[in-house]
C-alpha atoms as an extended CHARMM CRD file, in Angstrom:
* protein
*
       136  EXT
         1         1  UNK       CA             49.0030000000      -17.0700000000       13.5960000000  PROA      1               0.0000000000
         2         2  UNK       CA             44.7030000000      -17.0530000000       13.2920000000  PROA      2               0.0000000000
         3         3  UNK       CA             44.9960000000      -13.5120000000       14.6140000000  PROA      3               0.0000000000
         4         4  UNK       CA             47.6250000000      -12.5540000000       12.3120000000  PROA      4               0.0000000000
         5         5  UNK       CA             45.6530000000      -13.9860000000        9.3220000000  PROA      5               0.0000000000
         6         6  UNK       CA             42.0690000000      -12.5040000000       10.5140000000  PROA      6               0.0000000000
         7         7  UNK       CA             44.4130000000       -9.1730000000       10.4750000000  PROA      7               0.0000000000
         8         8  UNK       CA             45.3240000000       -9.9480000000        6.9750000000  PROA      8               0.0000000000
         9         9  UNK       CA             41.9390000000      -10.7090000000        5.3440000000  PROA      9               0.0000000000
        10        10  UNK       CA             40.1710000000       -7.2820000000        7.3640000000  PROA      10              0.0000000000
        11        11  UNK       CA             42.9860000000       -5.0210000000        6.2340000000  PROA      11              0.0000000000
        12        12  UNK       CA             42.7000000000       -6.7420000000        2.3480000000  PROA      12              0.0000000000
        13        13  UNK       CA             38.7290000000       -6.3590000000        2.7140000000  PROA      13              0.0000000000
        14        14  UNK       CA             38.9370000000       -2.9010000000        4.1840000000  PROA      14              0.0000000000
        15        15  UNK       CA             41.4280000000       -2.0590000000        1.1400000000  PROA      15              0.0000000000
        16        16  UNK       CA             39.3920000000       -3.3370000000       -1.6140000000  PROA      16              0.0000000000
        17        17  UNK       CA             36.1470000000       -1.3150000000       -0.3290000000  PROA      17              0.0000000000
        18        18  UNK       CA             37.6520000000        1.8000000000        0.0080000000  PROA      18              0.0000000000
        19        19  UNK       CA             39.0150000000        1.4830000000       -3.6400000000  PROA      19              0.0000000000
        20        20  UNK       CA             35.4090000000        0.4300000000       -4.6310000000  PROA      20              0.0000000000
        21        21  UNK       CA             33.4030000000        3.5880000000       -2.7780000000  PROA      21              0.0000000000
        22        22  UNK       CA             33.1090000000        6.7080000000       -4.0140000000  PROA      22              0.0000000000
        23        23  UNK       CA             36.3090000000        8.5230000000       -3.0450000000  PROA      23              0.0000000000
        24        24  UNK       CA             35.0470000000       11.8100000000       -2.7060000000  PROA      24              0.0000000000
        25        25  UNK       CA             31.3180000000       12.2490000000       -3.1290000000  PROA      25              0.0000000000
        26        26  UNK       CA             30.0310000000       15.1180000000       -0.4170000000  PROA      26              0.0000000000
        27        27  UNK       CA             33.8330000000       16.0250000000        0.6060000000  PROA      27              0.0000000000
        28        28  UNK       CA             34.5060000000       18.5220000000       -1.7000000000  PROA      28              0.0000000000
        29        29  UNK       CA             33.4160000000       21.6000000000       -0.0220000000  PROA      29              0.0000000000
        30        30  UNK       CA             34.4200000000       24.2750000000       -2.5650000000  PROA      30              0.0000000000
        31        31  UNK       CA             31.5800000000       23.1760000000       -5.1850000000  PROA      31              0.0000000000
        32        32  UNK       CA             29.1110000000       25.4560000000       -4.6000000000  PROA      32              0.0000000000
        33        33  UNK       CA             27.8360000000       25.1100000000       -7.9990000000  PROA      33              0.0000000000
        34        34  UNK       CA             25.1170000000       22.2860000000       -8.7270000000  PROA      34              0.0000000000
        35        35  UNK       CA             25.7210000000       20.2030000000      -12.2210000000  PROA      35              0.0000000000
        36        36  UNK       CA             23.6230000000       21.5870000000      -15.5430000000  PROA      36              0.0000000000
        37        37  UNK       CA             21.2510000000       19.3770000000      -17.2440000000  PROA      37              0.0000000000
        38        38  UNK       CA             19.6230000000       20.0810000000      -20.3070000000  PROA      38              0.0000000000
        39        39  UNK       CA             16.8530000000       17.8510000000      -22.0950000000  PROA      39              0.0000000000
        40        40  UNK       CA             16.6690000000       18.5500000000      -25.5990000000  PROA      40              0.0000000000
        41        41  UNK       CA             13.6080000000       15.5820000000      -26.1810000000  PROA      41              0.0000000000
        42        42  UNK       CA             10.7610000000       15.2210000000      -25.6320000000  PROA      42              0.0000000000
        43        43  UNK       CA             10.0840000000       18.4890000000      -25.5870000000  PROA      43              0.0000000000
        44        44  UNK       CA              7.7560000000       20.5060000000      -23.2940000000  PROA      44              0.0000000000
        45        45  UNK       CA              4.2210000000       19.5770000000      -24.2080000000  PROA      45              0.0000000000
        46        46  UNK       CA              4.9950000000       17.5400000000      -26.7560000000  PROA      46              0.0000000000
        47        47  UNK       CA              2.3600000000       14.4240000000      -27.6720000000  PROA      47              0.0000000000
        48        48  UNK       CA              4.6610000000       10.9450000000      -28.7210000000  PROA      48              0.0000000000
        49        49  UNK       CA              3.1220000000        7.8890000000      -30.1680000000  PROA      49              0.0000000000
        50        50  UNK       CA              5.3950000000        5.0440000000      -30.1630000000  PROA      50              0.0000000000
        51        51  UNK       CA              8.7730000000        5.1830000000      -28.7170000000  PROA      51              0.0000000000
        52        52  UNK       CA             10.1910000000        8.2460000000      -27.1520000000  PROA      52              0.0000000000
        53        53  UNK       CA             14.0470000000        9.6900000000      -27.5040000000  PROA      53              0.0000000000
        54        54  UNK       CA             15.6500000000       11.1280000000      -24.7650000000  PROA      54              0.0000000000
        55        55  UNK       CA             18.3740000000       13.3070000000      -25.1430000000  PROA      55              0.0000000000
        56        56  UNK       CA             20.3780000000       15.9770000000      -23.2010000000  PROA      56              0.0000000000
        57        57  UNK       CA             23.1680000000       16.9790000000      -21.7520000000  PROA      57              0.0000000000
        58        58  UNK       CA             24.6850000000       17.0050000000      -18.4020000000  PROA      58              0.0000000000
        59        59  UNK       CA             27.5050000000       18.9590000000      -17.3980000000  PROA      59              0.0000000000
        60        60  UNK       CA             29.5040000000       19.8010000000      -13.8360000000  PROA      60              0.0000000000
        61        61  UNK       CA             32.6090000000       22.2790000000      -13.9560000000  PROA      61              0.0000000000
        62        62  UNK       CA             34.4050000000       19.8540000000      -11.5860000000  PROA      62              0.0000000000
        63        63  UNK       CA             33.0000000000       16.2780000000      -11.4370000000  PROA      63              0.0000000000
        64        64  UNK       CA             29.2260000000       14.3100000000      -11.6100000000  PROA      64              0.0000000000
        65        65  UNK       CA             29.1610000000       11.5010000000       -8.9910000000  PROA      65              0.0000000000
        66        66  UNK       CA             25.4430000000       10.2290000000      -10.4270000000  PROA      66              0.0000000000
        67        67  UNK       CA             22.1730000000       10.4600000000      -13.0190000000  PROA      67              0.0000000000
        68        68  UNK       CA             18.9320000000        8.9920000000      -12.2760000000  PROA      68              0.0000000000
        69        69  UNK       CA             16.2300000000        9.4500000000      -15.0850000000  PROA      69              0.0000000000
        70        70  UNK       CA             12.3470000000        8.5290000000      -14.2750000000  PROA      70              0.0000000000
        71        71  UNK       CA              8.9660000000        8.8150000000      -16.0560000000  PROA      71              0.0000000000
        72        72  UNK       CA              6.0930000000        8.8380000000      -14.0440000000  PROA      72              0.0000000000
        73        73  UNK       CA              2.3640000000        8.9540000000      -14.8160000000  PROA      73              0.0000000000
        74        74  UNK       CA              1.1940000000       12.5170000000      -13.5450000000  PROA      74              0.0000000000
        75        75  UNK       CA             -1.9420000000       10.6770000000      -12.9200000000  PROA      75              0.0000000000
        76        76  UNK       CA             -1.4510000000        8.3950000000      -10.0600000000  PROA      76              0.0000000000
        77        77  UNK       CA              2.5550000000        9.8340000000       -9.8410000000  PROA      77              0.0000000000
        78        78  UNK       CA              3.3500000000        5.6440000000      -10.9250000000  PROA      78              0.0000000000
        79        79  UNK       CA              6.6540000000        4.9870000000      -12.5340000000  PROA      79              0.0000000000
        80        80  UNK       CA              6.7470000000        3.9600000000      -16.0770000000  PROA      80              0.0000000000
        81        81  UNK       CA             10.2230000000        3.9310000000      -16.3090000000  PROA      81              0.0000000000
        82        82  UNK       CA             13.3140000000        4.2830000000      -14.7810000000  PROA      82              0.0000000000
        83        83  UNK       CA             17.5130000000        4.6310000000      -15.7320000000  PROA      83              0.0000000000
        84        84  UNK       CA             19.1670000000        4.1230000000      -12.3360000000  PROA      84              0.0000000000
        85        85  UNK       CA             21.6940000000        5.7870000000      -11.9590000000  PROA      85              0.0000000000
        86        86  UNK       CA             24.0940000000        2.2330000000      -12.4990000000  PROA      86              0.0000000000
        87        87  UNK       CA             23.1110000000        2.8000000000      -16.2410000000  PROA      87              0.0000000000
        88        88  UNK       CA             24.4750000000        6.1610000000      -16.4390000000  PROA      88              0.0000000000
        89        89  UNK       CA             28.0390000000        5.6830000000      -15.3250000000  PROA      89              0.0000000000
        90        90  UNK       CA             28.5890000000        9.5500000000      -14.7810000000  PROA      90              0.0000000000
        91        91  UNK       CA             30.9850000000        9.2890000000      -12.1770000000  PROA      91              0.0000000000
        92        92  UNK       CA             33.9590000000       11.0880000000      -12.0890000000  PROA      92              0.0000000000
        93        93  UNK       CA             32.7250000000       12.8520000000      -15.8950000000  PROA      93              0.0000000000
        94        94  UNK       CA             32.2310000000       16.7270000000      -16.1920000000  PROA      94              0.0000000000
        95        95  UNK       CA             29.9530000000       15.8910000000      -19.3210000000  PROA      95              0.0000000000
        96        96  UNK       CA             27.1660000000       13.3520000000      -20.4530000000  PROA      96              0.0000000000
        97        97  UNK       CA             25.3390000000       12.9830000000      -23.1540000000  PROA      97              0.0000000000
        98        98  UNK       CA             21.4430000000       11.4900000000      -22.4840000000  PROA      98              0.0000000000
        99        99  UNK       CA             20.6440000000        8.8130000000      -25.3370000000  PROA      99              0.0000000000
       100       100  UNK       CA             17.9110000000        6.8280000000      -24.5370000000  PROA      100             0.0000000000
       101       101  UNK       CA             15.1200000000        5.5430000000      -25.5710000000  PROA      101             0.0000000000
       102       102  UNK       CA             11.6610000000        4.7020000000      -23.9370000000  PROA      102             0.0000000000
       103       103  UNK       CA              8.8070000000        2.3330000000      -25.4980000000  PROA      103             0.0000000000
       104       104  UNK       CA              5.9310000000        3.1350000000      -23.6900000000  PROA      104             0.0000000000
       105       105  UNK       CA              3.6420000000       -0.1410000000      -23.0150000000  PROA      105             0.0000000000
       106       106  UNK       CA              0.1340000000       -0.8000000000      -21.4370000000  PROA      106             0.0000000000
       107       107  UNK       CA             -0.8350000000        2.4740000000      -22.4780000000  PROA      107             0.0000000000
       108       108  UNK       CA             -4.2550000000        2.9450000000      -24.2490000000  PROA      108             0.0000000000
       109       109  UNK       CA             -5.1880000000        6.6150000000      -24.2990000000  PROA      109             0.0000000000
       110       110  UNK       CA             -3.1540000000        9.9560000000      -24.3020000000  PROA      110             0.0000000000
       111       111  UNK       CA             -1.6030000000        9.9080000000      -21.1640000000  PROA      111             0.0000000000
       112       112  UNK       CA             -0.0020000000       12.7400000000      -19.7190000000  PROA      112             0.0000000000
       113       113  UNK       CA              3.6020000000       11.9450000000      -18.1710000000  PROA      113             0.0000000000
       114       114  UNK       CA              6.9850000000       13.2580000000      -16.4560000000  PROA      114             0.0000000000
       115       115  UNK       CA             10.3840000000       12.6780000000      -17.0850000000  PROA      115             0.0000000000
       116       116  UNK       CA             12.5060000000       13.6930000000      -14.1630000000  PROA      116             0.0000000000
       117       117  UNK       CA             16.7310000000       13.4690000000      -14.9840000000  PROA      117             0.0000000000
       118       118  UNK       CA             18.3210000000       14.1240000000      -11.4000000000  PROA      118             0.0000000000
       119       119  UNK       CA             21.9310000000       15.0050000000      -11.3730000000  PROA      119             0.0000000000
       120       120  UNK       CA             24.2090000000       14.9250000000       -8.0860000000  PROA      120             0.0000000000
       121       121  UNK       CA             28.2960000000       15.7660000000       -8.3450000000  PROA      121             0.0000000000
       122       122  UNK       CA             30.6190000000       15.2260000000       -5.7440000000  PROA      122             0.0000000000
       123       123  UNK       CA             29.9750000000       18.7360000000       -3.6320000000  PROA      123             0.0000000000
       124       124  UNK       CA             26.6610000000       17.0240000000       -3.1190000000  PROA      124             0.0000000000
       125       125  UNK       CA             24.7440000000       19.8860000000       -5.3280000000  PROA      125             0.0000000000
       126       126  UNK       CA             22.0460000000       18.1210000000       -7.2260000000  PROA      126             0.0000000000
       127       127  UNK       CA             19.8160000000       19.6160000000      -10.2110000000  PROA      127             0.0000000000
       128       128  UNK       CA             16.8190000000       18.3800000000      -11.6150000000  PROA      128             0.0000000000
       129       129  UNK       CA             15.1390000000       18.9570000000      -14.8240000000  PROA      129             0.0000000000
       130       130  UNK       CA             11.8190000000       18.2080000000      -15.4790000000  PROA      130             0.0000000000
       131       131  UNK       CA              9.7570000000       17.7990000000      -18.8800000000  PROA      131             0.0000000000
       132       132  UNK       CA              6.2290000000       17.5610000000      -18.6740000000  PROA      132             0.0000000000
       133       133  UNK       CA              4.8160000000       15.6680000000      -22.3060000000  PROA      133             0.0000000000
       134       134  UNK       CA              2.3130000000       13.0440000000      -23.2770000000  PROA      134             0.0000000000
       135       135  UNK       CA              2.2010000000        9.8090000000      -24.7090000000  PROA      135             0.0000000000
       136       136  UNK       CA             -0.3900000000        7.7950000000      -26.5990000000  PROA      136             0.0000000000
């Protein structure tokens, strides 16, 4: 009967992960074509004092398994901040819009930045977009 139950509670355990994982990320090996992103702001260049909007887009013609955007100083290549990609919740979309904001702190002279957004989908293709600006 201990066997029987230890059965029971692996199978149950083994069930409920397999519902939790990602059911197809890297398996789907007709996606050739890596997802789309698009940052609309900041803008290349750009200078910012005070808080900074992100915005974009991100798009897959079949389906985005995960986003991940980071600034880092281009100084010393520190991050200043980060979206994992647990905040995003693309999974499984074909389209996402970026709407975030970032309030830069600790920071007392222009200093020059970049914001990486990563994008994977399920064929494993991954994109990244990068916007080189400044903040003061």
């Amino acid at each position: 009967m201990k066997n029987f139950q230890n059965t029971l509670l692996l199978a149950a355990l083994a069930l409920s992960l397999s519902f939790a994982a990602c059911h197809n990320h890297g398996e789907d090996e007709d996606d050739k074509v890596a997802p789309v992103v698009t940052i609309t702001s900041p803008t290349a260049d750009a200078s910012i004092s005070g808080a900074v909007t992100l915005a974009g887009t991100v798009t897959d013609e079949n389906s985005l398994h995960e986003l991940t955007i980071t600034i880092t100083k281009d100084a010393d290549g520190s991050t200043l901040f980060t979206i994992p990609a647990s905040e995003t919740d693309v999974h499984d979309l074909t389209s996402y819009t970026i709407a975030k904001t970032w309030t830069p702190t600790g920071i007392t002279a222009e200093t020059a930045v970049t914001l990486n957004a990563v994008a994977e989908d399920h064929g494993g293709n991954k994109t990244t977009q990068t916007v080189k600006f400044k903040v003061k």
